[in-house]
C-alpha positions as CSV (number, residue, x, y, z in Angstrom):
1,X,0.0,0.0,0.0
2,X,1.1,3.2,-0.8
3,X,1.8,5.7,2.1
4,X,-0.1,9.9,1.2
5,X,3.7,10.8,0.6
6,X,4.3,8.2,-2.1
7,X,6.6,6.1,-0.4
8,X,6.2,2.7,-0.2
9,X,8.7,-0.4,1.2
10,X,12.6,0.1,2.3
11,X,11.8,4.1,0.5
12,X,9.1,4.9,3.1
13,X,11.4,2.9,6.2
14,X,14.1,5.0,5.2
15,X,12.2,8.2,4.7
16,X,11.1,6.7,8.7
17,X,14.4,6.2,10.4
18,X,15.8,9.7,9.1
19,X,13.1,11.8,10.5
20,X,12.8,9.9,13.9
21,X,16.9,10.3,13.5
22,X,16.5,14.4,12.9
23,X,13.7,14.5,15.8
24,X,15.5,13.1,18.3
25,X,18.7,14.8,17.6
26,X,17.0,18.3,17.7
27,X,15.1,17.3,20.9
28,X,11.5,17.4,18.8
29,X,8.5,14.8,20.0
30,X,6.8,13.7,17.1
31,X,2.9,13.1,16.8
32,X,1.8,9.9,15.3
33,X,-0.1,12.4,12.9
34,X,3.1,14.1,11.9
35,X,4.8,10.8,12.1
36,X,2.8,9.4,9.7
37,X,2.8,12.2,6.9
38,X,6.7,11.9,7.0
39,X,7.2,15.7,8.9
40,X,8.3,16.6,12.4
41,X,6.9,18.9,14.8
42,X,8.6,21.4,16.5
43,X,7.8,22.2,19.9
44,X,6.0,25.5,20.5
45,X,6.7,26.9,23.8
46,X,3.5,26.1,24.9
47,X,4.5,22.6,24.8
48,X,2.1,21.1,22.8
49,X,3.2,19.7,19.4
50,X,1.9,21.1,16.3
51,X,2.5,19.9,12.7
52,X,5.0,22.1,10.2
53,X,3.2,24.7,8.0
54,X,2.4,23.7,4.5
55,X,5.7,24.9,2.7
56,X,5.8,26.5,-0.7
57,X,3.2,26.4,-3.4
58,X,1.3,23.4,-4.7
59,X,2.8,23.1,-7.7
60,X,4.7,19.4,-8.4
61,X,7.8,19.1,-9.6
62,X,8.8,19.9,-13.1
63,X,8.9,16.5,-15.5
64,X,12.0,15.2,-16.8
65,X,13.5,17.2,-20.3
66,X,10.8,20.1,-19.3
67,X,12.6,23.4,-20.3
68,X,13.4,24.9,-16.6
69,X,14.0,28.8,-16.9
70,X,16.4,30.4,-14.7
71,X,15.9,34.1,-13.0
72,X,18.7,36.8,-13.3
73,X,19.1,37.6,-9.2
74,X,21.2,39.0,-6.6
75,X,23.4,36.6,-4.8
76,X,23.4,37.2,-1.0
77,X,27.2,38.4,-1.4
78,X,26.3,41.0,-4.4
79,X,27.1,39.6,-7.3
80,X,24.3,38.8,-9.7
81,X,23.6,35.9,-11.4
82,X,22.4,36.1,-15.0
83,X,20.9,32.9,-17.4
84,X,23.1,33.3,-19.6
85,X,26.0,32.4,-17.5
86,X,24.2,29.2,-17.1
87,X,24.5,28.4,-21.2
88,X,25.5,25.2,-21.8
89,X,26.2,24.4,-18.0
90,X,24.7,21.7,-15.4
91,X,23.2,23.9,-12.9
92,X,21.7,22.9,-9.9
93,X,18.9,24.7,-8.0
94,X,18.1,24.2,-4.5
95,X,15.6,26.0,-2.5
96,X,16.4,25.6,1.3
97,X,15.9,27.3,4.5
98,X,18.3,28.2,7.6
99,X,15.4,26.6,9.8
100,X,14.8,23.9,8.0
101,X,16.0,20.2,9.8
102,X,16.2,18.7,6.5
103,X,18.0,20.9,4.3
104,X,20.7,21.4,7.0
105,X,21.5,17.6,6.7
106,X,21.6,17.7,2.7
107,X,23.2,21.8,2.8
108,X,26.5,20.4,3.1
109,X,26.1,17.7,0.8
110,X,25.4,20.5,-1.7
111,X,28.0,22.9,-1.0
112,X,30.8,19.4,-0.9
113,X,29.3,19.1,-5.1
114,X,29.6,22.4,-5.6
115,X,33.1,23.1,-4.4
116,X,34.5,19.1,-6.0
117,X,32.6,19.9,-9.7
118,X,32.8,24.0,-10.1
119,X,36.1,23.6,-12.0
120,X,34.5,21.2,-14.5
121,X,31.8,23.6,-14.7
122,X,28.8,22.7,-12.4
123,X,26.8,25.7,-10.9
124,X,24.6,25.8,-8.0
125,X,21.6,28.2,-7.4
126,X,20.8,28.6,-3.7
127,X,17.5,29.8,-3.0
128,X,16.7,30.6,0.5
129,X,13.2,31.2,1.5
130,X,14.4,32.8,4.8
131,X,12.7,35.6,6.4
132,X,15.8,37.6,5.5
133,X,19.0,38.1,4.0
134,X,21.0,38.5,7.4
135,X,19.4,34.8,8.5
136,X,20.7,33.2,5.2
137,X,23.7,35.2,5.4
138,X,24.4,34.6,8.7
139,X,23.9,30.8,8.4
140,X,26.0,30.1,5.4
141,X,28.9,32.3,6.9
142,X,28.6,30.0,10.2
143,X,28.7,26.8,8.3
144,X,31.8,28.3,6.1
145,X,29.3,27.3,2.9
146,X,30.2,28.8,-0.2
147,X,27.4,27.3,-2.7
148,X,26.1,31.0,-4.4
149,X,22.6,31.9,-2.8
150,X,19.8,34.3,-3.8
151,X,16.9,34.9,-1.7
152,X,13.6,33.7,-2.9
153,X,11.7,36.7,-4.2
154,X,8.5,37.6,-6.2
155,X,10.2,38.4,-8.6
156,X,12.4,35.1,-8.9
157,X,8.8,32.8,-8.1
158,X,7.6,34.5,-11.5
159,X,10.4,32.8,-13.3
160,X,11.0,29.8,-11.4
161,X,8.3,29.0,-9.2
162,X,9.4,26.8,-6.0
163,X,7.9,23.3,-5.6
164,X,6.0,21.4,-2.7
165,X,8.1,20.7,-0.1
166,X,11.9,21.4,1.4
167,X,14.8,21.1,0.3
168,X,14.0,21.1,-3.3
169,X,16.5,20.4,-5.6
170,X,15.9,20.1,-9.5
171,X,19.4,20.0,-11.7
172,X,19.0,21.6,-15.1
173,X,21.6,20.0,-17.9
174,X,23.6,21.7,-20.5
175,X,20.4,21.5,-23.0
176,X,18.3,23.8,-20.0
177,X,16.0,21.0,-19.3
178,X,15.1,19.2,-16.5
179,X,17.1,16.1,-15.8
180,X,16.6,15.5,-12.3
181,X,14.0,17.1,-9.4
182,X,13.6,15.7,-6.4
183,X,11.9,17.3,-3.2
184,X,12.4,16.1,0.4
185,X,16.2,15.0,1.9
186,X,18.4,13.5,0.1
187,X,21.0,10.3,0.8
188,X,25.0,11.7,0.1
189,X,25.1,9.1,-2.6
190,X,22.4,10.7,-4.4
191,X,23.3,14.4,-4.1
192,X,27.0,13.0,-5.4
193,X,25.1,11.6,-8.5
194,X,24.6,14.4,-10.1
195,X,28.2,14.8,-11.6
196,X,27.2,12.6,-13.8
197,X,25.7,14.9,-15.9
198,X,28.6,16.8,-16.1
């Protein structure tokens, strides 16, 4: 039987054993509720345990070879990032947040690609969906992470709208179409596979 998150067998025990992992090293109960739709709870101050907020839009990932548009932004550290420095480059775009359990177990994981595969030309688009620049900042410059990083922004969500769910991560190849997307943690083995489509 398939579980509401679309995980099913050693996926869905895997998916299981990481979040109970992440709850108990941050210290957060989980509700069988939560449990069950694959999200911990953090604890209010109240005490009482309350399910995450719905993240992001509803919108699904995009589909394998669908044309994925990039936005021309502002990194965090002032430069700007334009599409066409993207031509005929893999890029890969990863919406995260400082808050976020999840994304600070695969954060590294994407910084260690970025920093092994820029040389052969691999790109990675950070987008934070912090509250603010200074929390991204801040959080990046405390981890020593180095992956380029724009804050989510009208603007950008007009160009490249974010998926369901955090992290996100969707990696665009040389042709600008999509040629993997995948929301929710990743394993290090599979954040490391995508230098093959370098």
């Amino acid at each position: 039987m398939t579980r509401p998150d679309g995980l099913d067998g050693p996926a869905a025990a895997r998916r299981h054993a990481l979040i109970a992992g992440v709850a108990a090293t941050l210290g957060w109960p989980v509700s069988a509720q939560v449990a069950a739709a694959g999200s911990p709870a953090p604890l209010p101050a109240s005490g009482s345990v309350l399910p995450l907020p719905s993240l992001g839009s509803a919108l699904p990932l995009p589909s394998l070879g669908s044309a994925l548009p990039l936005p021309d932004v502002v990194l965090l550290d002032g430069r700007r990032y334009k599409p066409a420095d993207a031509e005929g480059r893999v890029v890969v775009v990863y919406w995260w947040a400082s808050w976020c359990p999840f994304c600070a177990l695969q954060s590294p994981l994407i910084d260690r690609l970025w920093r092994q595969h820029q040389a052969q030309g691999l790109q990675v688009l950070g987008l934070s969906i912090d509250r603010s620049a200074g929390d991204a900042s801040r959080y990046l410059a405390q981890r020593g992470y180095g992956f380029p990083t724009a804050m989510v922004t009208p603007a950008v969500e007009r160009v490249l709208p974010k998926p369901k769910g955090l992290p996100v991560t969707l990696v665009r190849g040389r042709d600008a179409r999509v040629v993997a997307a995948e929301a929710g943690q990743m394993f290090p083995e599979d954040v490391e596979q995508f230098a093959r489509f370098l």
